[in-house]
Residue, then its C-alpha position, 0 to 999 in steps of 0.5 A: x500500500x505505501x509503495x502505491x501511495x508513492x508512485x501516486x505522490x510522484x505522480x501527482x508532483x508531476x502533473x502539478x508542476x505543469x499547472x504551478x501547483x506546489x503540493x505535500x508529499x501527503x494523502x489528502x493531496x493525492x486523494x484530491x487529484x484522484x477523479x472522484x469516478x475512482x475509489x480509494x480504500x484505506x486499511x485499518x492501521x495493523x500495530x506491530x505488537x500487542x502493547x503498542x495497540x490501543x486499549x479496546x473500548x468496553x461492550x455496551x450492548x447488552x442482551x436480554x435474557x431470563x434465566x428458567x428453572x425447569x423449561x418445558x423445552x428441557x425433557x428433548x434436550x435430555x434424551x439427546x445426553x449420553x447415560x451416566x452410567x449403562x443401565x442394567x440388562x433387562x430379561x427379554x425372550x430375544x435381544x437384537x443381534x448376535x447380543x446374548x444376556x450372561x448366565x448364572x452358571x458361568x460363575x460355578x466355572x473356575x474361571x470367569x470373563x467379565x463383561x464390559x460397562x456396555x455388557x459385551x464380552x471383551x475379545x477382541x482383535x489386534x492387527x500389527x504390521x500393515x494388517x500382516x499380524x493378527x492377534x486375538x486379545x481375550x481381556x479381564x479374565x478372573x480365576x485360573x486363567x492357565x486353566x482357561x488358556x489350556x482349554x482354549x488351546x484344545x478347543x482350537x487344536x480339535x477345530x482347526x487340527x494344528x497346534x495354536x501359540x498363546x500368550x498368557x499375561x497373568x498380572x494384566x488378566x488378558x490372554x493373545x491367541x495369535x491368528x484371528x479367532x474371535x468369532x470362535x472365541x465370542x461362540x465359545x464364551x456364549x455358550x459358557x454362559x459369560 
């Protein structure tokens, strides 16, 4: 902007020294010779850093408004609003999906898996190395979980007719099948009753 501002100046000195005209070296003069058929716009001044911009005036406007204790608008607002806490299973004949109720007598079992807050059995699937490694994580087991992964191993070697490798953390309560087993695991723990 300021380069444009001087080449107008210049231009301005030289079309008044034509007609004896002697003029600063100033906005005003440059925007009097301007014909009015073309617009100048001028920017806001930028300030280099925070200190040096002046201090911004207080917001006068003020809205109207009214506090209500309970609106009768409320009640569609509170459906949308996630649970505090997962409310607990309710007995049906059928459930939607592949969903199935835990039994009571899983707990007669040595060992138990527990379900998650949302009720579902914690197996799950873990892919490394771009997808090349897949490992099924079987997560918050409680009781003898050597026991638990001894029977896993046979029910895997009966199904597929090889030998499975397993990982069995004691500490973090979690067993890794390595391959992908987790439809054969879930089936197997559904028909445990967890």
């Amino acid at each position: 902007m300021a380069t444009v501002l001087r080449s107008r100046c210049a231009f301005a000195r030289l079309f008044t020294r034509k007609s004896n005209r002697i003029l600063n070296n100033t906005i005003d003069s440059v925007t009097g010779l301007i014909p009015e058929s073309q617009s100048v716009t001028f920017l806001t001044r930028q300030y280099s850093n925070y200190a040096k911009s002046p201090f911004a005036d207080r917001i006068t406007e003020q809205y109207n408004y009214e506090i209500v204790k309970n609106p009768p608008e409320w009640k569609y607002v509170e459906r949308l609003m996630p649970f505090e806490t997962i409310p607990q299973v309710i007995p049906k004949e059928s459930y939607p999906g592949q969903w199935v109720p835990p039994k009571d007598e899983a707990k007669s079992l040595p060992f138990f898996i527990s379900r998650t807050k949302n009720h579902d059995i914690p197996i799950y699937m873990e892919t490394t190395f771009k997808g090349n490694r897949r490992i099924t994580k079987i997560k918050k087991i409680d009781g003898d979980i050597w026991l638990m992964n001894d029977e896993i191993k046979h029910l895997l070697k009966t199904k597929y007719k090889r030998y499975v490798e397993t990982r069995v953390h004691e500490l973090a309560r979690f067993i890794e099948i390595k391959g992908d087993y987790v439809n054969d695991m879930k089936e197997w723990a559904y028909s445990k009753g967890f």
